[in-house]
C-alpha positions in Angstrom: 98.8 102.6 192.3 101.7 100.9 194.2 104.9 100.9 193.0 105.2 97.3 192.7 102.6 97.5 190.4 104.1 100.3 188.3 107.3 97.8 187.5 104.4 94.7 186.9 102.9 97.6 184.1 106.7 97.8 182.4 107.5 94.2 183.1 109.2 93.2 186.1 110.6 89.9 183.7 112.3 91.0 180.4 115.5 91.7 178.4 115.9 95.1 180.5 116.2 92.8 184.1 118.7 90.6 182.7 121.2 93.1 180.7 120.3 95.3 184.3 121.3 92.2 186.9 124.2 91.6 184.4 125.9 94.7 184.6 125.5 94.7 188.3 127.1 91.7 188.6 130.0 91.8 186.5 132.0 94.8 188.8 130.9 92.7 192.0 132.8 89.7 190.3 136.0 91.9 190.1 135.3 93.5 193.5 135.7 89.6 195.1 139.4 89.6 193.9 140.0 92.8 196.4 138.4 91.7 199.1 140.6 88.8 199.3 143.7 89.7 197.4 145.9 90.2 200.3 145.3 86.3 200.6 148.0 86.5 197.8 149.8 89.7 197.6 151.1 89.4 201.3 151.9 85.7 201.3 154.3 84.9 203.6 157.0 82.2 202.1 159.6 80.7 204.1 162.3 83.0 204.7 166.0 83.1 207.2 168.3 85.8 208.1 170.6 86.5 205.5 174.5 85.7 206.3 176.5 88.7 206.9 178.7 90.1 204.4 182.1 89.0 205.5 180.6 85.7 206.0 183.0 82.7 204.4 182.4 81.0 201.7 179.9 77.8 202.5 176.7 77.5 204.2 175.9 79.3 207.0 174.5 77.4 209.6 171.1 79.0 211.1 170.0 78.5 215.0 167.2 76.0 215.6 163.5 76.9 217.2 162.0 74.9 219.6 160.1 72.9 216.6 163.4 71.3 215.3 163.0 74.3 212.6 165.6 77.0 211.6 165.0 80.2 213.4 163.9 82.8 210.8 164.4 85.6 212.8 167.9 85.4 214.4 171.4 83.8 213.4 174.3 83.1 214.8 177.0 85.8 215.4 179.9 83.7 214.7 180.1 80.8 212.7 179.3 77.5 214.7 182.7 76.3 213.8 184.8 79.5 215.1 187.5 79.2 217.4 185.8 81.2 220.3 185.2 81.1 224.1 182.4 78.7 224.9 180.4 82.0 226.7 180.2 83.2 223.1 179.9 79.9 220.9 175.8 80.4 220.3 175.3 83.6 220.5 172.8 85.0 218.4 170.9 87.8 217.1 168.5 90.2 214.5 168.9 89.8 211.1 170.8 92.6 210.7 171.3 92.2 207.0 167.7 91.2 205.6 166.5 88.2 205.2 167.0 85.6 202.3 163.1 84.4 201.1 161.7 81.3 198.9 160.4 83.2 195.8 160.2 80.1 193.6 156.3 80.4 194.0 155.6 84.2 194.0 156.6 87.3 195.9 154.3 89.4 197.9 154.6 92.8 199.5 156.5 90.6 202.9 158.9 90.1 200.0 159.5 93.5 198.6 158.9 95.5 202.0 160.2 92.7 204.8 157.1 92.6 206.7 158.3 89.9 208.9 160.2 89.2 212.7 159.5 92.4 214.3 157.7 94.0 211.3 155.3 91.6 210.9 152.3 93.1 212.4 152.4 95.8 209.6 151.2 93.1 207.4 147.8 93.1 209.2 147.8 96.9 209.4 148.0 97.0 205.8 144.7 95.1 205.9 143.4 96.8 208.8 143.8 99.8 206.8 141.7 98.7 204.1 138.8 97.8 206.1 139.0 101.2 207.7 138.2 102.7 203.9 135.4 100.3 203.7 134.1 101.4 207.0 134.8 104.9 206.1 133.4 104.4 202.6 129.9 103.3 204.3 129.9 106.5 206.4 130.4 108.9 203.5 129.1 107.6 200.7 125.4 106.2 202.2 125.1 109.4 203.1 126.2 111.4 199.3 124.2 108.4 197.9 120.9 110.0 199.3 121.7 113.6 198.8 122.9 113.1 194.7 121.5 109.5 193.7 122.3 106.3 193.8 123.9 106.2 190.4 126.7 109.0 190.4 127.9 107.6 193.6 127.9 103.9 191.9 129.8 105.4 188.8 132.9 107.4 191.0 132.9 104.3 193.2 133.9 102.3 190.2 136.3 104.6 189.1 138.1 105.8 192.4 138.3 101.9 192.8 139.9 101.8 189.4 142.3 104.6 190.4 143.6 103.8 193.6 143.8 99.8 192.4 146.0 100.7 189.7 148.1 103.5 192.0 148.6 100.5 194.8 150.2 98.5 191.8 152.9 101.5 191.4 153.5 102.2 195.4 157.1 102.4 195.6 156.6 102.2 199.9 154.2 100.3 202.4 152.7 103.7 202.9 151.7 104.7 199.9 150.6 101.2 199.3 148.7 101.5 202.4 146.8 104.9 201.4 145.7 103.8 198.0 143.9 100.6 199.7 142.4 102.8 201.9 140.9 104.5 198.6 140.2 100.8 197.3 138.1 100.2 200.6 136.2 103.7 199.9 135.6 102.3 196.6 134.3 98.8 197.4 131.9 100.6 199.7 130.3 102.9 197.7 129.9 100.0 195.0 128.3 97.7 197.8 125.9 100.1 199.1 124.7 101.6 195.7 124.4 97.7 194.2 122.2 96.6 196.9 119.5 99.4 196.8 119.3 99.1 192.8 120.0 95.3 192.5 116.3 95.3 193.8 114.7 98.3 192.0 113.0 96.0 188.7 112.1 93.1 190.1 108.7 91.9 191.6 108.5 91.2 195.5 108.9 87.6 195.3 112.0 87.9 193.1 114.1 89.9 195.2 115.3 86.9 197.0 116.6 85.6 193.6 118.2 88.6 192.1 120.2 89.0 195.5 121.5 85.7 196.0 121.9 85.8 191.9 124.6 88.5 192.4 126.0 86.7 195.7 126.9 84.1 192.7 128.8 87.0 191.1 130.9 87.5 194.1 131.4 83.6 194.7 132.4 83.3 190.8 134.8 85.8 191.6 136.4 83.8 194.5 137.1 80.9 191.8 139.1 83.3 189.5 141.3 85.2 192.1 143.1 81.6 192.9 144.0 81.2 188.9 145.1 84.9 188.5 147.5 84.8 191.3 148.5 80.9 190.3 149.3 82.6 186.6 150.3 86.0 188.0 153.2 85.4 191.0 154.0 89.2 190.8 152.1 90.6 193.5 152.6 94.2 191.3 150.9 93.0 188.1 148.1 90.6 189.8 146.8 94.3 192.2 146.9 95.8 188.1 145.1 93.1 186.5 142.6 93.0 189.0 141.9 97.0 189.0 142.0 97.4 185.4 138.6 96.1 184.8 136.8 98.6 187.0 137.9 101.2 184.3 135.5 99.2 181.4 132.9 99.4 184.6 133.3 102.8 184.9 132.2 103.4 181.5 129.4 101.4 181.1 127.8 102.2 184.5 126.3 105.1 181.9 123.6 103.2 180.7 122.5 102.3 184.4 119.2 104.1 185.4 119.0 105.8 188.5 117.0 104.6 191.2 113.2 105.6 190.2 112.4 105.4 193.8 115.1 108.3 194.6 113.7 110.3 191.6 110.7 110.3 192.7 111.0 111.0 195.9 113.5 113.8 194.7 111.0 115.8 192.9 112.0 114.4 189.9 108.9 112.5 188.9 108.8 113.9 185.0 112.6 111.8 184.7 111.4 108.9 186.5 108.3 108.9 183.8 111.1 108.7 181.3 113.0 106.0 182.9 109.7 104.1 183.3 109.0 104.7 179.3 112.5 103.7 178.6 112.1 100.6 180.4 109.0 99.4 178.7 109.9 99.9 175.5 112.6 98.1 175.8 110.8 95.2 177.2 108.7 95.0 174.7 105.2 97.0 176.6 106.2 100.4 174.8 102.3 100.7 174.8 101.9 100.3 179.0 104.6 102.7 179.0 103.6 105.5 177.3 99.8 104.9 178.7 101.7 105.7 182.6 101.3 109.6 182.8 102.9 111.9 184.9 100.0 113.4 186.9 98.8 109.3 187.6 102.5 109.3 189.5 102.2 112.7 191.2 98.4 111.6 192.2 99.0 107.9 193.2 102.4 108.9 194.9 102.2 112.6 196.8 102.4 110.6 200.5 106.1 109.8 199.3 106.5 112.9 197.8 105.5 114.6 200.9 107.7 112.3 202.8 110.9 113.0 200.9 110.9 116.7 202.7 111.1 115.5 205.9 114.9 116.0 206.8 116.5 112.3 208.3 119.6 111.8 210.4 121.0 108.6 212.4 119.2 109.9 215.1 115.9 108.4 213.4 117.3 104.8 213.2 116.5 105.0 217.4 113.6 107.1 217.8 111.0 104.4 217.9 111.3 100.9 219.7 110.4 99.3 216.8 113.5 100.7 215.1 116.0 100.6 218.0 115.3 96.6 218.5 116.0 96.3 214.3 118.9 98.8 214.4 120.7 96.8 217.5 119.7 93.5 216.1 121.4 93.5 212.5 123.8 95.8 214.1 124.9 92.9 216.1 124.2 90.1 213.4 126.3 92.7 211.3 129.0 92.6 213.2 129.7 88.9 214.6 129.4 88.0 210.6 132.2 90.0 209.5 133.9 89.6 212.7 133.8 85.6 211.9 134.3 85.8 208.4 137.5 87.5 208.7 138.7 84.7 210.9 138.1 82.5 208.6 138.8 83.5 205.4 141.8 85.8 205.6 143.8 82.8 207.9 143.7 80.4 204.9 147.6 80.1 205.6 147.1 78.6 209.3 145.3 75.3 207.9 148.6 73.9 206.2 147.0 73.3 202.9 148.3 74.4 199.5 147.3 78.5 199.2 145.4 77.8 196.0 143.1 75.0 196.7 142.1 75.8 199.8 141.1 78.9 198.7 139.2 77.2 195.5 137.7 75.2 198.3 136.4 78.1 200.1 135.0 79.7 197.1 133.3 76.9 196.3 131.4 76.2 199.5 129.7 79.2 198.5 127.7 77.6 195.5 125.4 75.0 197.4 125.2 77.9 200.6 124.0 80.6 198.6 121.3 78.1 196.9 120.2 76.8 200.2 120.2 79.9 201.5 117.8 81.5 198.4 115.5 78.5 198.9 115.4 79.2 202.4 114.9 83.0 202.7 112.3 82.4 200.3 110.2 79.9 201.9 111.3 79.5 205.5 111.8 83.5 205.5 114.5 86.1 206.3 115.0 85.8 210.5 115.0 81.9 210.5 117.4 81.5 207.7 119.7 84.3 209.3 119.4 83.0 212.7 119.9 79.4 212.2 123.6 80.3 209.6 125.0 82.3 212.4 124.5 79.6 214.8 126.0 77.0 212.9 128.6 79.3 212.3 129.5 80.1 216.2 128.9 76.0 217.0 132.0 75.1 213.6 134.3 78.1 215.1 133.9 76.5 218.8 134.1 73.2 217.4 137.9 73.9 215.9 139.2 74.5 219.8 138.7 70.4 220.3 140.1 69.4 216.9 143.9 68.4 217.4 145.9 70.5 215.2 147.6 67.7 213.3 144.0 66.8 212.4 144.4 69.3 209.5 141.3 67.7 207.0 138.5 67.8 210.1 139.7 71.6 210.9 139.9 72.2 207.2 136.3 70.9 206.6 135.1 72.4 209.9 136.8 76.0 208.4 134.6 75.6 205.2 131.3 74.5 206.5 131.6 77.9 209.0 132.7 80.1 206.1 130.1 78.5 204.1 127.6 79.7 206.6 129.1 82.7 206.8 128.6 83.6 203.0 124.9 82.6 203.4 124.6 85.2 206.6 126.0 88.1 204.2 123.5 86.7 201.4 121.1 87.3 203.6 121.6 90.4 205.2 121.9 92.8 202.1 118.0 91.5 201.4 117.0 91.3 204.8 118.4 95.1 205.8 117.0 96.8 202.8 113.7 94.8 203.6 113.5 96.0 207.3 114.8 99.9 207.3 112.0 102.2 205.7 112.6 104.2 202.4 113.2 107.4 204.3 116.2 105.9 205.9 117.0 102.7 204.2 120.5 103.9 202.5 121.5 105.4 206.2 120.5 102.2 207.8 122.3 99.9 205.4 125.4 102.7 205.9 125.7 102.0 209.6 125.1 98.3 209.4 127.6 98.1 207.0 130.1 100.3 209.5 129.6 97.3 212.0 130.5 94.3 209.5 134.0 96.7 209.1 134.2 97.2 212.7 134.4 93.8 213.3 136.6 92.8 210.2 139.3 95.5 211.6 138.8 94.1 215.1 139.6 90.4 213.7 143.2 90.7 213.3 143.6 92.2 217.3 141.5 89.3 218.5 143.9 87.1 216.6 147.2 88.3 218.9 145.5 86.6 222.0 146.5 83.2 220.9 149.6 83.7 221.9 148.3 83.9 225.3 146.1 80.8 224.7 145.7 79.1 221.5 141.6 78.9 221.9 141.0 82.3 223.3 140.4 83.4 219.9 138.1 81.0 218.9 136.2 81.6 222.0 135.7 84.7 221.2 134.6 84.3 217.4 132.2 81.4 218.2 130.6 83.5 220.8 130.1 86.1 219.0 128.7 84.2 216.5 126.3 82.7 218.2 125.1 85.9 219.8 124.7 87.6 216.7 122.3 84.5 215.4 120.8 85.0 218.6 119.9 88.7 218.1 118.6 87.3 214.4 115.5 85.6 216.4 113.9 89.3 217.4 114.1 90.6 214.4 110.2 90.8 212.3 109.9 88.8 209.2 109.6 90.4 205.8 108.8 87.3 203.6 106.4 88.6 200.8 105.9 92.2 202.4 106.4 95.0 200.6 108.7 97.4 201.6 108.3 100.0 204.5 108.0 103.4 203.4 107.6 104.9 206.6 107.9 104.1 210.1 104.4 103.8 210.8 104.3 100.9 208.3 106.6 98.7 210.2 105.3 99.3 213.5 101.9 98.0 211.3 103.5 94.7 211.0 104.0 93.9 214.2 100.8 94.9 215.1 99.3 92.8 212.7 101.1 89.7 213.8 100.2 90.1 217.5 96.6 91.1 217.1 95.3 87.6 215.7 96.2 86.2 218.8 95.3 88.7 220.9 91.7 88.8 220.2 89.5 86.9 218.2 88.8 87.5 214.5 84.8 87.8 214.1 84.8 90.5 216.9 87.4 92.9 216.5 88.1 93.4 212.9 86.7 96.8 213.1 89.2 97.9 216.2 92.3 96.4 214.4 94.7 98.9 213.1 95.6 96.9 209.1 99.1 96.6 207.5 99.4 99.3 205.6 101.1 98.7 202.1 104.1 101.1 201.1 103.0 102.4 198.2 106.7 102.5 196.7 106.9 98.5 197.0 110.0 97.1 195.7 113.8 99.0 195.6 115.1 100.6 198.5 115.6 104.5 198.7 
C-alpha cells in the first residue's frame, strides 16, 4: 500500500484538512508583514540639515541641488545674507548638527537613528542583515528539521520569531536592532521550510497544487494588511510589536499540529505514526478505516523506506547523479534570479513616486489573479512550463522599465506590478515544484539549499542597486537578465504533473527514462526491455 493511498483510507478531504491548511496559514499571513516591513519602518521622509545653534532668529536658507531642490545633506556655513568676503559667501558643509525631518506621516528607524547623507547605506545593511538570517535560517534549520522532525522546528521557529520581533521593537541602537532581525530571518526560515513539507502531508496528489497556491493567498492576504497597520500605526516601534505579537498565539497552538507521518515513519517511529493516522480518521469521520490500518500492514507495505531512512545523506548527494546535478543547478538558478528580482522590485516601492500605501496595496494585490493563474496553470499546463514562461515575462517587464522615460511614472508603475506579479507566481511555484522534484531522502536538504540561493540573491539586490549611479539602466540589465536566464534554466527541468513523489533517486532517474523510451523505440516490441516508473510508495508530503 502506497502512501497516497493510506491518506485516501483516512480521508484526504475533511474537517482535519481544513482546520490543518488553516493553522498553516494563519502564521504565514503574519510572516508577510516581516518580509516587507522595512517597506515602512525605514521610510525615508524628506529631511534638511538642521541650522546651527547660534543661528539667528528667522529661516535659514538651505543650498540648492542641481534639481532646483534644497540640498539635504549640506548647508550653508554663514548665513546667505552675512557681511563676508565673496571667497566665503557659499560655502557649505555636513550637517553638523542633525538633520530636521517631516514626521507628519510617521517616523521610521532613518528618523530615530539618522540613517541618511553618509549613513545611508546602513539602511540597506539593516535589510541585508535580515536576509542573511533567512539564508542562515535555511542552512541550520533544514538540516535540525530532518534530524528532530518537522514540527519542533515549526514550533521554536514561531516562537524565536515571536522573540526577536518583540526585542527589535525595544532596540535602543541600530545594532541591536540589527541582531534581533537577524533572529527574525532565522525565524521566517524555519517557518518557511517546515510549512512547505507539511502544507502537503494530507492531501491527495492532485490537490497539492491547491493547498500550496491556497497558502500563497495567506501570504498575499498578508500583503493587504501590512499597508493598514502601518497607515494606523506611524510608530515604527509599536507597528515591529504588533506585527510580532501574534507569533506568540502561533506558538501555542502549533501543539495540536501533527508531525510529518512521512518523517515518523521513516524515523522508526511507525507505532506513532499509526496513532497519528487513527487520530486523523476519527476525526474525519472514518474512525472505522482508521482503526482497521494496523501497524505490521505499515511495517510490511513500507520496510523499502524504512530501510532507506538509515542510509546517512549530506549535500554531497544533491550532485552525485546527473539527474540530480541538472535539477539541483536548475532551481538553484530559477531560485536565485526570483529572489534576486523580487527584491528589486518590491523593496524599491519608494523609487516609483507613488503614495507608500497604495502602491504597496497595489502590489499586494497583483498577487490575487497571479496566484490563481498560476494554480490553474501548474495544474494543467504543469510545473516547468508555468515556471519557465513567469520568469521570462519577468526578465522581458524588468528590461522593459530601461526604455520607459522616468516621468512616465503610471507605464513604469504598471510595468513594476505585472513583473512582481510574475514574480509571486515563480515563488508559488517553486515551493511545489522543489518538494515535487528532490527525493524523500533529501527533500528537506534540497529545499534548504535552494532556499539559501533565493537569500543569496535577495542580499545581493541592494549591491546591484549602487551601480545606477554609474548608469541608471545597469541595474535593470542585470535583473532582467538574470531573469530571463533563470526561466531559461526552468525549461530542463522534468515535469512532475500528477507523479507521485520520488522516494529515492532511482525513482527520478525512472521518469526520465520513461519519457524518452516511447520515442525511442516502438511500443508492441519493447515493452518487455523497458525499465517502468516506479511509484514511491510514500506518495504525497515531503520528508
Amino acid at each position: 500500500m502506497t502512501f497516497a493511498e493510506l491518506v485516501d483510507r483516512v480521508a484526504s478531504k475533511g474537517p482535519f484538512q481544513f482546520l490543518h491548511t488553516v493553522l498553516l496559514g494563519l502564521p504565514i499571513l503574519s510572516m508577510a508583514n516581516h518580509n516587507l516591513l522595512q517597506i515602512f519602518t525605514a521610510a525615508t521622509p524628506a529631511y534638511h540639515c538642521r541650522p546651527p545653534p547660534n543661528a539667528s532668529a528667522g529661516p535659514w536658507v538651505l543650498p540648492m541641488g542641481l534639481n532646483e531642490k534644497p540640498e539635504p545633506c549640506l548647508r550653508f556655513v554663514y548665513p546667505p545674507n552675512a557681511s563676508l568676503p565673496n571667497d566665503t559667501q557659499g560655502a557649505t558643509e555636513p550637517c553638523l548638527d542633525g538633520w530636521t525631518y517631516d514626521v507628519s506621516t510617521r517616523d521610521s528607524i532613518v528618523t530615530e537613528w539618522d540613517l541618511v547623507c553618509s549613513s545611508n547605506k546602513l539602511k540597506e545593511m539593516a535589510q541585508s542583515i535580515f536576509m542573511a538570517g533567512i539564508l542562515i535560517g535555511g542552512l541550520v534549520l533544514g538540516d535540525l528539521s530532518d534530524r528532530f522532525g518537522r514540527k519542533p522546528i515549526l514550533t521554536c521557529s514561531y516562537l524565536l520569531l515571536a522573540a526577536s520581533g518583540s526585542g527589535a521593537a525595544f532596540s535602543p541602537t541600530l545594532p541591536i536592532y540589527t541582531v534581533f532581525r537577524f533572529l527574525c530571518g532565522c525565524g521566517i526560515s524555519g517557518i518557511t521550510l517546515s510549512t512547505t513539507i507539511l502544507s502537503v502531508e494530507w492531501v491527495s496528489t492532485r490537490m497539492r497544487a491547491i493547498k500550496s497556491i491556497s497558502l500563497g493567498y495567506f501570504y498575499t492576504s498578508g500583503q493587504f494588511i501590512l499597508p493598514g497597520l502601518a497607515y494606523a500605526i506611524p510608530q515604527w516601534r509599536w507597528l515591529q510589536l504588533t506585527v510580532s505579537i501574534p507569533f506568540f498565539a502561533f506558538f501555542l497552538l502549533s501543539w495540536w499540529l501533527p508531525e510529518s507521518i512521512r518523517w515518523m515513519i521513516l524515523s522508526g517511529r511507525s507505532s506513532k505514526a499509526l496513532k497519528t493516522f487513527r487520530q486523523v480518521a476519527a476525526f474525519n469521520g472514518k474512525k472505522e478505516e482508521g482503526e482497521a490500518l494496523s501497524l505490521e500492514e505499515i511495517k510490511l507495505n513500507l520496510q523499502k523506506e524504512i530501510t532507506l531512512a538509515k542510509a546517512k545523506h549530506s549535500i554531497a548527494d544533491l550532485f552525485r547523479t546527473p539527474i540530480l546535478r541538472r535539477v539541483t543547478f536548475c532551481l538553484s538558478l530559477a531560485w536565485f534570479s526570483t529572489g534576486f528580482a523580487y527584491y528589486s522590485l518590491a523593496m524599491g516601492v519608494e523609487e516609483f513616486g507613488v503614495n507608500l500605501y497604495v502602491l504597496q496595496l497595489i502590489f499586494g494585490g497583483v498577487d490575487v489573479p497571479a496566484k490563481f493563474i498560476t494554480m490553474v496553470s501548474i495544474s494543467y499546463l504543469g510545473r516547468h512550463t508555468t515556471e519557465a514562461v513567469v520568469l521570462l515575462l519577468a526578465g522581458g517587464c524588468i528590461l522593459s522599465l530601461i526604455f520607459v522615460p522616468s516621468d512616465l511614472l503610471t507605464l513604469r508603475t504598471v510595468l513594476a506590478v505585472f513583473g512582481k506579479g510574475c514574480l509571486s507566481s515563480s515563488f508559488s511555484c517553486l515551493f511545489l515544484y522543489t518538494s515535487e522534484l528532490y527525493p524523500t531522502v533529501i527533500r528537506q536538504t534540497g529545499m534548504g539549499i535552494n532556499n539559501l540561493w533565493t537569500r543569496v540573491g535577495s542580499m545581493t539586490a541592494p549591491l546591484v542597486k549602487i551601480t545606477g549611479e554609474l548608469k541608471p539602466f545597469i541595474p535593470n540589465v542585470i535583473f532582467g537578465t538574470i531573469a530571463l536566464l533563470g526561466g531559461s534554466a526552468a525549461l530542463f527541468l522534468p515535469e512532475t504533473l500528477n507523479r507521485p513523489l520520488p522516494e529515492t533517486v532511482e525513482d527520478l532517474e525512472n521518469w526520465s527514462l520513461q519519457a524518452k523510451e516511447p520515442k525511442q523505440e516502438p511500443e508492441a516490441e519493447n515493452a518487455s526491455q523497458r525499465i517502468p516508473l516506479q511509484p514511491c510508495e510514500l506518495g504525497l508530503g515531503p520528508n
